[in-house]
N, C-alpha and C positions, 0 to 999 in steps of 0.2 A: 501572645500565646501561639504555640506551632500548630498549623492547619492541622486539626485529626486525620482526614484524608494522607498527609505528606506520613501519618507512621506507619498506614497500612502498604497505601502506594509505593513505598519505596523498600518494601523487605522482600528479600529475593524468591521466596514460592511464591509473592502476588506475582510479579514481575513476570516470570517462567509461566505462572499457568496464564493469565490475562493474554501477554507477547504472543504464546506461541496458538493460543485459542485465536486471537486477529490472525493469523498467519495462515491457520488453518480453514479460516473462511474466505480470507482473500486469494488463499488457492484454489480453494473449489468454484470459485469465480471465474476461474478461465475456461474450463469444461463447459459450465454452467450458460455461460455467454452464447457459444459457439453452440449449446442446443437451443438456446431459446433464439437464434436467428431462424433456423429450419423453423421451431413451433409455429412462430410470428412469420413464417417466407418471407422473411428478406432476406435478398439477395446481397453479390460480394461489392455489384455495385450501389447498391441501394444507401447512399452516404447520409442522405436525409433520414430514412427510418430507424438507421442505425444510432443516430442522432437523438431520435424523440424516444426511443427505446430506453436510453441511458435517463432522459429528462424524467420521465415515469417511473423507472427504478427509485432514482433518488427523489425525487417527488413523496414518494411512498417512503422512502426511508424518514425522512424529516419528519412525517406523519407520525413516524412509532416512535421518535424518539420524543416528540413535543408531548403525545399522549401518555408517554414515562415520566415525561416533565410532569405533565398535570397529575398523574397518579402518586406521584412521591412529592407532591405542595413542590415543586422546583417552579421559581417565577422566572417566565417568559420574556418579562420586560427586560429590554436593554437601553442603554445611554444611546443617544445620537453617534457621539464619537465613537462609539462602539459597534455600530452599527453599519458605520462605513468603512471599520476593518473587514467585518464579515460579511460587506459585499468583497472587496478585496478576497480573502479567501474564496471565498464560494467561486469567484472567477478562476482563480489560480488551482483549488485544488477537488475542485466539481465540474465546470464549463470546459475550461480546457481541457484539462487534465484528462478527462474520459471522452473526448469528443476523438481525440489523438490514439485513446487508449481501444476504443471498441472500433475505433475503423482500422488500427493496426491489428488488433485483434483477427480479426476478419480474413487479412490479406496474407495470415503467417498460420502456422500450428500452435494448439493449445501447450503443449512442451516447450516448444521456443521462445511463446510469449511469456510464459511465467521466469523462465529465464532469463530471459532481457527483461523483464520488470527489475528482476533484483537488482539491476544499474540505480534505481532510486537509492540504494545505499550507500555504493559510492558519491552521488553528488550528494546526497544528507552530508560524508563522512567530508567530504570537501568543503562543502559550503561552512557546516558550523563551524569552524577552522575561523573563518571571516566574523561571525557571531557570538560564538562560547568561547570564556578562557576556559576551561574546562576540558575543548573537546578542540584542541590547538593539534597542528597535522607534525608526525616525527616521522623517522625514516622508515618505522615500526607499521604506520600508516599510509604511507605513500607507496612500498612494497606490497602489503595487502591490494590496493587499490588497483595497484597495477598487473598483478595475480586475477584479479576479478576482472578486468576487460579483458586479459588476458582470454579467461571462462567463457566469456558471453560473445566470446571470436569465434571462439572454436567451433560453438555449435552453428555459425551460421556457415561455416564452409562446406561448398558441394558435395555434395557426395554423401551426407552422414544419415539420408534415408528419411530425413524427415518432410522437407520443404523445401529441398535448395538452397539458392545460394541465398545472399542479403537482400531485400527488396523495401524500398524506403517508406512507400505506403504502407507494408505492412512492420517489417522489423523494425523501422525508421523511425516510422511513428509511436511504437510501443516503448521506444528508447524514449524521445520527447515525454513522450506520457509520462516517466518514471521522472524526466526531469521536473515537472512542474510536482510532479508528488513531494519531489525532493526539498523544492521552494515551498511545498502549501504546508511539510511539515514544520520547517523553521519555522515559518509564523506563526502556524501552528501554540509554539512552546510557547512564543512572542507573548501572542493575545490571550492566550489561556491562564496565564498567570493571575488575570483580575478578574476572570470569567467562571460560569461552571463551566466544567466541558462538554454535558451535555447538551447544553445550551449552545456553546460552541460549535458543536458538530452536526446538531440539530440545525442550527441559519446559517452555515456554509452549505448544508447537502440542501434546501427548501431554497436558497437564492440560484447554487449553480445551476437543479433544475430547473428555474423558471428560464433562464439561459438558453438550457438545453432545448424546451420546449419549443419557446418563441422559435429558435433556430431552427428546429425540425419543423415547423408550421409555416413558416415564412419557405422553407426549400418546399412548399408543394405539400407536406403530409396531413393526414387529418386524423391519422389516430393510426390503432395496432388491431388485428382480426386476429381471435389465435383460439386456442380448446381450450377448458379449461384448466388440460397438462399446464400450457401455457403459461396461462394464467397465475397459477399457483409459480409455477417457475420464476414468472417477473416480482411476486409476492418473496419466494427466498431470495433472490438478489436483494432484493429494499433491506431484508431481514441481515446479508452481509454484511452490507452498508453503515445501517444503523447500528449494529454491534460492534460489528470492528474498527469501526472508524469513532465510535466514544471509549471505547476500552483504550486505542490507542492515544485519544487524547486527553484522557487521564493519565495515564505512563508515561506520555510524554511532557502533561505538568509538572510532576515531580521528581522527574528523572533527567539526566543528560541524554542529548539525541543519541551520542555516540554508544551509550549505555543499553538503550531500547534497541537502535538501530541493528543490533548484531540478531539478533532474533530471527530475521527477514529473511537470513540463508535460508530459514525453514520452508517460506515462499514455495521457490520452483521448485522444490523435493516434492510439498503436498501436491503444485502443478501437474508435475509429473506424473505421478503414481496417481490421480483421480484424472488423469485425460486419458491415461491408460486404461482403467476401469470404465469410463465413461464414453471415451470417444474410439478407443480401439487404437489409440495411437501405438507408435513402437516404446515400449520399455526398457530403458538403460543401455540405447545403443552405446555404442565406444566413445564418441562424439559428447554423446550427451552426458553419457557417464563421467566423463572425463570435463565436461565444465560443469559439473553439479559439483564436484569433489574439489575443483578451481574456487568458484564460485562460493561456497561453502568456510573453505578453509582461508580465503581472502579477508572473509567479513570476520572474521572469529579473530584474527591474527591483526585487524584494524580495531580491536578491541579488546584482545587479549589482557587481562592482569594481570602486573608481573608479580612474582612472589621472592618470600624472604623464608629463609631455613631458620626457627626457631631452636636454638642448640637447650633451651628449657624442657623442650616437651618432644624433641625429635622429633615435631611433625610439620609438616610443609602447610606454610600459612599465608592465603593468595589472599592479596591488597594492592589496592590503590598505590604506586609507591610517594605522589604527592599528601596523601595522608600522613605519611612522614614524616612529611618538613613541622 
């Protein structure tokens, strides 16, 4: 019998609102960051706080999501061998992944980072190429691809009023960061297929935090002092975390990566426009403008539908054209 889930998950209004609802939290995530360092004062060098910061976010997120677990009867329990996947993940797409992402954060602007995040869609779009027949690379996708670094060039050249030029600690590392997203998504799809996903997403964020913890504890720190602005602020990060990170692993069960993936151009746009509101940054320089609009039409054009003219109904009818054969 077909999973119930696979007929909701996979019809195109879940898809659009689910996608671009992750998108819109994992944007407001780069603003968000960058105020809750001031709240908490740590500083640009402070690599350890920055550290335990991220372990306690997702620490808390795993919280809301296992307590959703128990409010809708979802069992907890997993397999052994299943357990050793999602230590696997939790390293790749919680420990690393944000250890790289919130000390890059740090060292770049809230616009630039949500910008150079989007690179996680190029290597998805490369990677699954290696993984999915499905989401196999043509010249349709390697022109996108290269349209899109093309994008996330542009904005780090001098001069464009944000931050300067490329800096590896910060820019450097937000790119690695999108890498390991790239890798914790595949698997992602991998392990998810015999999993729930909340439960997935729940013991990857509760393992990489313990990761993160231990790491920030062992560099010297013993906790975070902040108001209770603060407070609450490390409370809506968990609450990004835990949402957007099960929505998308739901979407990304029953979906192709390449399929979901295109959604992400939404990313740096929300970046953008809530770092502007938030942090006072510049809005739509020429720079920036011009790799949103790269960036953007890159990821769309690595997933574009092609279509076929129905000479029945005279109207233009976008598909799949491997649904054809």
């Amino acid at each position: 019998m077909r999973d119930k889930g696979e007929n909701i998950f996979t019809k195109n209004y879940i898809i659009v609102l689910l996608a671009l609802l992750s998108c819109l939290l994992w944007g407001s995530a780069f603003p968000s960051i960058k105020i809750g360092y001031k709240l908490f004062s740590i500083g640009d060098d402070d690599t350890f706080a920055k550290i335990i910061f991220a372990g306690f976010r997702f620490f808390l997120s795993s919280m809301m999501i296992f307590l959703f677990c128990l409010g809708t009867k979802r069992t907890l329990k997993v397999k052994n061998s299943d357990l050793r996947k999602l230590v696997l993940l939790g390293l790749i797409q919680t420990a690393i992944q944000y250890t790289f992402f919130y000390i890059g954060l740090s060292n770049t602007s809230g616009t630039k980072g949500s910008i150079l995040a989007s690179t996680s869609t190029f290597f998805a779009v490369i990677l699954a190429h290696f993984f999915y027949e499905e989401d196999k690379l043509d010249i349709r996708k390697i022109i996108g691809v290269v349209l899109g670094f093309i994008g996330v060039s542009i904005v780090n050249m001098s001069g464009n009023g944000i931050h300067g030029g490329f800096t590896f600690t910060g820019d450097g590392f937000v790119i690695i960061s999108s890498l390991m997203g790239a890798l914790g998504g595949i698997y992602t799809k991998k392990i998810a297929k015999d999993m729930d996903p909340f439960v997935v997403s729940g013991y990857q964020l509760f393992i990489g935090s313990l990761f993160l913890i231990v790491a920030g504890l062992l560099g010297g720190e013993r906790g975070l002092v902040s108001t209770p602005e603060g407070y609450g602020l490390l409370l809506y990060l968990a609450f990004i975390s835990a949402a957007a990170f099960s929505m998308w692993t739901i979407l990304l069960k029953y979906n192709g990566v390449g399929k979901i993936s295109i959604y992400k151009f939404s990313i740096p746009i929300f970046g953008v426009f809530l770092s502007y509101i938030f942090l006072g940054e510049r809005l739509l320089g020429t720079n920036v403008l011009l790799s949103i609009i790269l960036v953007s039409a890159s990821i769309i054009l690595i997933n574009k539908e092609k279509f076929i003219i129905s000479h029945d109904t005279n109207k233009i009818i976008f598909c799949n054209m491997k649904d054809k054969k």
